[in-house]
KOLGU-4560 file (N, C-alpha, C; in nm, 3 decimals, padded with zeros to 5 digits):
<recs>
<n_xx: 18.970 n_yy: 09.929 n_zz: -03.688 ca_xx: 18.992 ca_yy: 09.902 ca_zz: -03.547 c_xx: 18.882 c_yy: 09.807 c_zz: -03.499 mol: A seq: 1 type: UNK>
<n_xx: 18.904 n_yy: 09.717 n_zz: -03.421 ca_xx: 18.825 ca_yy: 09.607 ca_zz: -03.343 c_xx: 18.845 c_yy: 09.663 c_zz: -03.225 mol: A seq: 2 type: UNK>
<n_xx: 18.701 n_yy: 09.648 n_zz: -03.129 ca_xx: 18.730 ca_yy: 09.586 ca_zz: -02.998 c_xx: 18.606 c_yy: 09.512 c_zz: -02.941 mol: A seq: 3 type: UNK>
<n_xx: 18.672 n_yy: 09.384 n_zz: -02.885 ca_xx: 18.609 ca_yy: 09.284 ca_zz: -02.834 c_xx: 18.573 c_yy: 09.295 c_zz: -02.698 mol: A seq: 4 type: UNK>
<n_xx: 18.479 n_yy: 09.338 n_zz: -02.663 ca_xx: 18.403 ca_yy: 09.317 ca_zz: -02.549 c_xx: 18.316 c_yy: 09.159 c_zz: -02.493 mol: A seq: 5 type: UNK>
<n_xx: 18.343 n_yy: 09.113 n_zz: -02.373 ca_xx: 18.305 ca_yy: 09.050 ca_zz: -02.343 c_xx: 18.248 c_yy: 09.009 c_zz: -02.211 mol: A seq: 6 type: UNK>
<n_xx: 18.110 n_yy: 09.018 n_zz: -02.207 ca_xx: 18.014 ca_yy: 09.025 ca_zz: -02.154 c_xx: 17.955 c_yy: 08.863 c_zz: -02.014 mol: A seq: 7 type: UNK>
<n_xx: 18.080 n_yy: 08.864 n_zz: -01.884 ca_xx: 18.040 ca_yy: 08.747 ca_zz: -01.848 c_xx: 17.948 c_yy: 08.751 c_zz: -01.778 mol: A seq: 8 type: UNK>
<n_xx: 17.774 n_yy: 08.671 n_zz: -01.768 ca_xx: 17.726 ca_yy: 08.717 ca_zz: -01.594 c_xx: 17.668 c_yy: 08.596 c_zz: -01.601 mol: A seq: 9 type: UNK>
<n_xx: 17.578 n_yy: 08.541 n_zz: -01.519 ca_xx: 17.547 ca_yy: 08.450 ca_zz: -01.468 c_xx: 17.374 c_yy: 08.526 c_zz: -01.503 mol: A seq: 10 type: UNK>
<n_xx: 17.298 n_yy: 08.372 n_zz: -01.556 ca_xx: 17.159 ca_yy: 08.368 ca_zz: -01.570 c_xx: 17.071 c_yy: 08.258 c_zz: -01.562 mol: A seq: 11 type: UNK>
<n_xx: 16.967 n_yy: 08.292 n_zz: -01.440 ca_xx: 16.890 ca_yy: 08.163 ca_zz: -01.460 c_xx: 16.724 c_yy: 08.213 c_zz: -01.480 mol: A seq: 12 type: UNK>
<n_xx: 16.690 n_yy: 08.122 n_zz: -01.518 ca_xx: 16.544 ca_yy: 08.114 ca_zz: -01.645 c_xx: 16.554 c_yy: 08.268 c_zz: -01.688 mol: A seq: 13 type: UNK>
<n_xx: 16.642 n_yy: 08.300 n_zz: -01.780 ca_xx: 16.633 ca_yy: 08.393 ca_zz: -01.855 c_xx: 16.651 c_yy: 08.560 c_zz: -01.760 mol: A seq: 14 type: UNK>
<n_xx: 16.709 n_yy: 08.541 n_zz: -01.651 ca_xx: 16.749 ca_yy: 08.669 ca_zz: -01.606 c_xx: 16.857 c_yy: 08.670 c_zz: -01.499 mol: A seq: 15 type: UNK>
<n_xx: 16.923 n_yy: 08.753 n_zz: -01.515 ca_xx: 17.042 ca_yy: 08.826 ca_zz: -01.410 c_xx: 17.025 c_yy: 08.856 c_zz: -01.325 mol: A seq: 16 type: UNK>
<n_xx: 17.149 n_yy: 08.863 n_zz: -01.217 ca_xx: 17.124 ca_yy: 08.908 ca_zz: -01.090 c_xx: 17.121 c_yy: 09.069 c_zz: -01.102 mol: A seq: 17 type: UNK>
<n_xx: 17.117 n_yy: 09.143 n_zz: -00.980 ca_xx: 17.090 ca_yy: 09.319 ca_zz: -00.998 c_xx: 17.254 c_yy: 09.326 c_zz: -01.038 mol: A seq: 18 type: UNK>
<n_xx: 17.346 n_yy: 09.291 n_zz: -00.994 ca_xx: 17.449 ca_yy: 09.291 ca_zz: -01.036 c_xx: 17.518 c_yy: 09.314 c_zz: -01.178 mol: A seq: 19 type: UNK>
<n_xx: 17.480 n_yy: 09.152 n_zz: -01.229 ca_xx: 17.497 ca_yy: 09.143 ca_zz: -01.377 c_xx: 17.364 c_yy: 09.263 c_zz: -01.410 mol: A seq: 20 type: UNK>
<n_xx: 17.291 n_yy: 09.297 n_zz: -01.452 ca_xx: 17.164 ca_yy: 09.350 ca_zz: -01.497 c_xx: 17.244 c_yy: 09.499 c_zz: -01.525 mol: A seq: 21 type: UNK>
<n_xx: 17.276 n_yy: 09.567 n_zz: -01.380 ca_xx: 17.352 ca_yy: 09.690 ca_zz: -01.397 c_xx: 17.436 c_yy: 09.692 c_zz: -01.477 mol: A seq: 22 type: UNK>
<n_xx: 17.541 n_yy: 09.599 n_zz: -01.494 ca_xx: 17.653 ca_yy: 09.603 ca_zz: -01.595 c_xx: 17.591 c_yy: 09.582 c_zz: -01.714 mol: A seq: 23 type: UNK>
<n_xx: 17.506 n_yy: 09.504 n_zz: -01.721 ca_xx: 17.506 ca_yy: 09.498 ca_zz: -01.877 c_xx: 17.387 c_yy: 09.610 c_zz: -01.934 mol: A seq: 24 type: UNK>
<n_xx: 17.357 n_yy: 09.682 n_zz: -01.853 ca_xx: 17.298 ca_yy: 09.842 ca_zz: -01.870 c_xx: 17.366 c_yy: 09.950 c_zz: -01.878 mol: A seq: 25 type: UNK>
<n_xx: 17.494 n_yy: 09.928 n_zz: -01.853 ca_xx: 17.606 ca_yy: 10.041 ca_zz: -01.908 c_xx: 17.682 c_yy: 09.978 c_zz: -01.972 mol: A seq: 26 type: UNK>
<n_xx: 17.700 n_yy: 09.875 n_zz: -02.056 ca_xx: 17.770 ca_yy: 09.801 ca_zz: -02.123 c_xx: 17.703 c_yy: 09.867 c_zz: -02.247 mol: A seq: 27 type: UNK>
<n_xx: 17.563 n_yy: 09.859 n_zz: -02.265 ca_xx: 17.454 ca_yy: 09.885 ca_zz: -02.397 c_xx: 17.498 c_yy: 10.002 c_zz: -02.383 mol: A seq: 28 type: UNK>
<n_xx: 17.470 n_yy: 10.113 n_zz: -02.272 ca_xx: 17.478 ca_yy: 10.275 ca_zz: -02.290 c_xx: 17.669 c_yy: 10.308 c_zz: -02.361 mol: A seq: 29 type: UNK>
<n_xx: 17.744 n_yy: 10.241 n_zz: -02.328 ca_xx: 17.884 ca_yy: 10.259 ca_zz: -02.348 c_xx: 17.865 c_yy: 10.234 c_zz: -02.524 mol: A seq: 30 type: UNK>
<n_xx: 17.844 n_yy: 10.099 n_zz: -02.559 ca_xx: 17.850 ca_yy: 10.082 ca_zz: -02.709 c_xx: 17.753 c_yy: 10.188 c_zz: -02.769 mol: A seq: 31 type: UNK>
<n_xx: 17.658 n_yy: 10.226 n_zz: -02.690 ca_xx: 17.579 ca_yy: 10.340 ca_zz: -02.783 c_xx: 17.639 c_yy: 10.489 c_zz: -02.817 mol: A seq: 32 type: UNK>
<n_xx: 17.685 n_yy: 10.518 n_zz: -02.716 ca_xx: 17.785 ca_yy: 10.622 ca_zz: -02.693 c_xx: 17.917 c_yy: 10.565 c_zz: -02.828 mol: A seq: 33 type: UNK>
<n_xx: 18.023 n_yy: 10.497 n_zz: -02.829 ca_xx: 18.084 ca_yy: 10.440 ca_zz: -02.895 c_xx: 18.069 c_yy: 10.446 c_zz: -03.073 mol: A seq: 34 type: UNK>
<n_xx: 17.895 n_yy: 10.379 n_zz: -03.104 ca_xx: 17.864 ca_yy: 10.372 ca_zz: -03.200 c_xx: 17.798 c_yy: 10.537 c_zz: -03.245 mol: A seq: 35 type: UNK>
<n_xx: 17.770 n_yy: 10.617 n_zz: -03.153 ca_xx: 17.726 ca_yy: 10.779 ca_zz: -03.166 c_xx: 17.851 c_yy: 10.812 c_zz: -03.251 mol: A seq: 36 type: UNK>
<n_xx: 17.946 n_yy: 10.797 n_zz: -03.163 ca_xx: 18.057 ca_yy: 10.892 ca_zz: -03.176 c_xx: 18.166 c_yy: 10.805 c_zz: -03.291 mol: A seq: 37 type: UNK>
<n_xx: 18.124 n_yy: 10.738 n_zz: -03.328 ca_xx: 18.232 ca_yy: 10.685 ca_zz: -03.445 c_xx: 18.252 c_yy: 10.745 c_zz: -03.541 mol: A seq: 38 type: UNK>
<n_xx: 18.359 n_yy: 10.773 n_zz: -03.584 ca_xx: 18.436 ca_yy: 10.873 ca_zz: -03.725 c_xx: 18.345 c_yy: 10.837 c_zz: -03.861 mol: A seq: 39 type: UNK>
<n_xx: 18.305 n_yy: 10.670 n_zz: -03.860 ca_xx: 18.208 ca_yy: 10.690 ca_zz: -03.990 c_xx: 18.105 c_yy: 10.696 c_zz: -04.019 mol: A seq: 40 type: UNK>
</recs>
């Protein structure tokens, strides 16, 4: 099984708005969770 996640936000000199920042802080916690719980 695949799944493609894709991650759009907007960055300037190397950082996100609080916006993007939040999402991509439960984006990491989701794949960690994901990769915990995988069958192999």
């Amino acid at each position: 099984m695949k799944l493609t996640i894709e991650w759009l936000h907007v960055e300037k000199e190397g950082k996100t708005c609080i916006r993007c920042a939040e999402t991509g802080q439960t984006l990491q916690q989701v794949l960690t969770r994901l990769l915990l719980n995988a069958p192999w």
